[in-house]
N, C-alpha and C positions, 0 to 999 in steps of 0.2 A: 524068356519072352522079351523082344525085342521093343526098346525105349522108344517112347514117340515126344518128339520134338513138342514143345509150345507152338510153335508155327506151324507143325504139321496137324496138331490138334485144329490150330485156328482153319487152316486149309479144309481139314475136312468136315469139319465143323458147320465152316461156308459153303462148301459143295452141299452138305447134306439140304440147308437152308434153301438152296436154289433151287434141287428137287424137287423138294417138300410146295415150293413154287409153283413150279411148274404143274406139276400132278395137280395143283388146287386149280391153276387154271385152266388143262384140261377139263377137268369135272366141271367146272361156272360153265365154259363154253359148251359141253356136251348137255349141261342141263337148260342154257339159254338157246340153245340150237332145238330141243327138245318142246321148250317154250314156245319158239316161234313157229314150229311143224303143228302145233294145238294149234295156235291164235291163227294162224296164216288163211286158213279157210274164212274162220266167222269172219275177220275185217275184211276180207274179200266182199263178203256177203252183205253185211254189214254197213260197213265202212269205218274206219279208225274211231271216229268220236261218237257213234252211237255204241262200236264193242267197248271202248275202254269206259262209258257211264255201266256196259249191262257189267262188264268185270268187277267193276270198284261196289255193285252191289247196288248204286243207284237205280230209282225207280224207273219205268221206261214203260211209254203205255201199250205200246207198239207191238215190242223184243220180248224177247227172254232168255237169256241160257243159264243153266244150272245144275243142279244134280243132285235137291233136295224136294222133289215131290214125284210122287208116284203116279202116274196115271191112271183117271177113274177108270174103272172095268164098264165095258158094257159087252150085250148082247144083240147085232143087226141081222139084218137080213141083207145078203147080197140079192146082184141081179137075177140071179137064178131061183132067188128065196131060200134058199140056205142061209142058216144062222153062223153067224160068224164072231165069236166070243174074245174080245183082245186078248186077255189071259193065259187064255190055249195057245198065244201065239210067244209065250217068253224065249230068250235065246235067240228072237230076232230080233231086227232092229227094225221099228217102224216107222214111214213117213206117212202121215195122217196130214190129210188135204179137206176143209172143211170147206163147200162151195154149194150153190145153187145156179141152176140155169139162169135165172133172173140177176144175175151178177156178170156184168161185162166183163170183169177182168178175172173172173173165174173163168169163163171161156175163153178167154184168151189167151191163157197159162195154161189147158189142158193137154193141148200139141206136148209143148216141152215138158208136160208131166209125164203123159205119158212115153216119150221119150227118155226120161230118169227110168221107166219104170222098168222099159225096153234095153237101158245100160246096165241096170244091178242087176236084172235074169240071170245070170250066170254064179251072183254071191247067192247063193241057198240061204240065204242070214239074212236075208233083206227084202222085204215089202214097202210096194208101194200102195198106200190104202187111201183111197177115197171117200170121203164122207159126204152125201148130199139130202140138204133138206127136203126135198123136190119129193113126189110123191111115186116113184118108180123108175124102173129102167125107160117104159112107156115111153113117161114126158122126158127125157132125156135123150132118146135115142139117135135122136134125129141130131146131134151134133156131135155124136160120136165114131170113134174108125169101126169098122168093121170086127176087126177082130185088136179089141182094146189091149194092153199093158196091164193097167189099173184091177186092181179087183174093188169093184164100187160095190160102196154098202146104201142105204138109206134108210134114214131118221124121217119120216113123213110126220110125224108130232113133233119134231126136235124137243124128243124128252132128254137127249147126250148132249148134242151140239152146244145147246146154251146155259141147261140147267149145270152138268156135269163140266163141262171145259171154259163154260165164259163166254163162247164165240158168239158174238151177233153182228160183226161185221166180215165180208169174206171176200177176197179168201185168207184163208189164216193155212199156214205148215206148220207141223210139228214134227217134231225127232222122240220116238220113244226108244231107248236102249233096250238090251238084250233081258233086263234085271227089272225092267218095268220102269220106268227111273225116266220122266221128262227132260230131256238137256235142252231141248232146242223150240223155240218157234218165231215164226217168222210174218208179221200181219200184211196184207198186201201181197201184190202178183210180184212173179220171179221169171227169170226163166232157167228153171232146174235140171234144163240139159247142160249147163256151160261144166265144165271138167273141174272146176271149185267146188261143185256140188258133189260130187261123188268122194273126192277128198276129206269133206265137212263128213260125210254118213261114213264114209272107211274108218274118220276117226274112231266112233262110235261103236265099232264092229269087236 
């Protein structure tokens, strides 16, 4: 077996070091590239210093994002009166829109919702669900498209809306994952057609 030099030891020695370098910094950068493809949506959404209070865990009255509560189950009726049970719906991902006719900026967000709802039609994994307190399709119909996106349910006792989720200011969005699992909501109007928003729910998929 052929003698290796102290300097060649040292030599490779340092090579190896420099690899072992390199490779580490590939990995940090694959996994802070990684980072920033997650975070990139919500600050969009967002903005930098309401996401970095909702990341750091801090309270926020507003926001949420997380991936420690489950969403309450219930059972509505759509426009048609058919029952529509979240549960039955696992393996998707749900955008849950909680609004009332009586709310200005819930009507004024429903264009571009139901625009969201008209861009993910083609992911089979994605809903866009509407919640409204309002007492029917009836009182509602008059400001809606003809042949809607949305599959609206409605709570006319809001025994879900506020007992089960909290909401009494609207409009409020929420993100359920595929696993039941709340990550996302958002209190106030949006407009959920812009291409951040489809990014934010892909992540989710």
């Amino acid at each position: 077996m052929p003698r290796v030099s102290r300097n060649e030891w040292t030599a490779l020695a340092g090579a190896a070091l420099i690899g072992t370098m390199i490779v580490y910094g590939l990995v940090a950068s694959m996994g802070d590239a990684a980072r920033r493809f997650h975070e990139g949506p919500l600050r969009a959404v967002f903005g930098d210093g309401t996401f970095e209070q909702l990341e750091s865990g801090r309270q926020q009255p507003l926001h949420y994002i997380g991936s420690d509560r489950t969403a309450p189950d219930f059972t509505l009726n759509d426009r048609q009166g058919r029952p529509y049970t979240l549960s039955e719906h696992r393996g998707h991902v749900v955008v849950l829109n909680f609004w009332t006719i009586n709310c200005g900026p819930c009507v004024e967000e429903m264009p571009k919702l139901d625009q969201l709802a008209q861009l993910v039609g083609p992911w089979e994994d994605v809903e866009v669900v509407g919640v409204s307190i309002d007492s029917g399709w009836d009182e509602v119909a008059r400001i809606m498209p003809p042949n809607p996106h949305i599959n609206y349910l409605f709570d006319p006792t809001n025994s879900v809306v506020g007992p089960e989720y909290g909401s009494n200011l609207f409009p409020e969005t929420w993100i359920i994952d595929k696993d039941g699992v709340i990550r996302f909501r958002y209190d106030g109007g949006f407009d959920w057609s812009q291409p951040v928003v489809l990014n934010l729910i892909d992540s989710y998929r």
